[in-house]
VOSEZA-578412 format. One line per field, with one value per residue (C-alpha): residue number from 1; y, z, x. Coordinates in steps of 0.2 Angstrom, whole numbers, plus 5000, padded with zeros to 4 digits. Each point is the difference from the previous one (the first is absolute). Layout:
BEGIN
num	c(NUM|...)
north	c(Y|...)
up	c(Z|...)
east	c(X|...)
***
This chain:
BEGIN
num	c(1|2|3|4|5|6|7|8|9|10|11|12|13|14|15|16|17|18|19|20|21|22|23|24|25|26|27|28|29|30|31|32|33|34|35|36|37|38|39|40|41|42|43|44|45|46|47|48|49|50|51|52|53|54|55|56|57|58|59|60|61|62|63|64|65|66|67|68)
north	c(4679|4994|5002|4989|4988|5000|4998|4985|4992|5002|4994|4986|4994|4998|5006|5013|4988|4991|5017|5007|4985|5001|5008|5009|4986|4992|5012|5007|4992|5001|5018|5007|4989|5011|4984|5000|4991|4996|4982|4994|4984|5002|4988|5007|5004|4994|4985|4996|4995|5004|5008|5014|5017|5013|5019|5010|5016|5011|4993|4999|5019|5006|4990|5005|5019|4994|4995|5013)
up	c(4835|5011|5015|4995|4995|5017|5009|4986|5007|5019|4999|4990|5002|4981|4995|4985|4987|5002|5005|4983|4991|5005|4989|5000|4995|5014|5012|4993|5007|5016|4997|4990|5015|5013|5007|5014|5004|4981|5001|4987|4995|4989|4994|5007|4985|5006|5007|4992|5016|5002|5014|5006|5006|5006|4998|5013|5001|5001|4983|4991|5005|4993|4985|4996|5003|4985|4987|5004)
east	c(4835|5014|4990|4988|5014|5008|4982|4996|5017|4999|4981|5005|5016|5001|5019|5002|5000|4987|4990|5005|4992|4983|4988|4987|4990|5002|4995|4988|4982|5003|5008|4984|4987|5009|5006|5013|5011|5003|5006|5015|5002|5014|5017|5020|5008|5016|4996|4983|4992|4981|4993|4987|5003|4988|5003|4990|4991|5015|5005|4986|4996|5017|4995|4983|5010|5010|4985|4990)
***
């Protein structure tokens, strides 16, 4: 688990916070199509700013690792 975490965050520069608010919902199309890089369009939760973030192959490896 925490290996996916740190590869989630180096790949997409989201800090921990706001890598700990995202579901599984919103993942989970493009992590169930095989789709890489999974792209993020997500808010900050401390700033409320929107913006888009991908998460690459590394990541989505570790992740898949996780719900399988």
């Amino acid at each position: 688990m925490y290996r996916s975490m740190a590869a989630s965050i180096v790949h997409s520069g989201l800090s921990l916070s706001d890598l700990l608010a995202i579901k599984y919902g919103d993942i989970r199309k493009e992590l169930e199509k095989g789709v890489t890089p999974i792209c993020l369009s997500l808010t900050r939760k401390k700033t409320g700013i929107a913006f888009i973030t991908f998460m690459g192959s590394w990541s989505v490896k570790l992740l898949k690792n996780l719900f399988s």
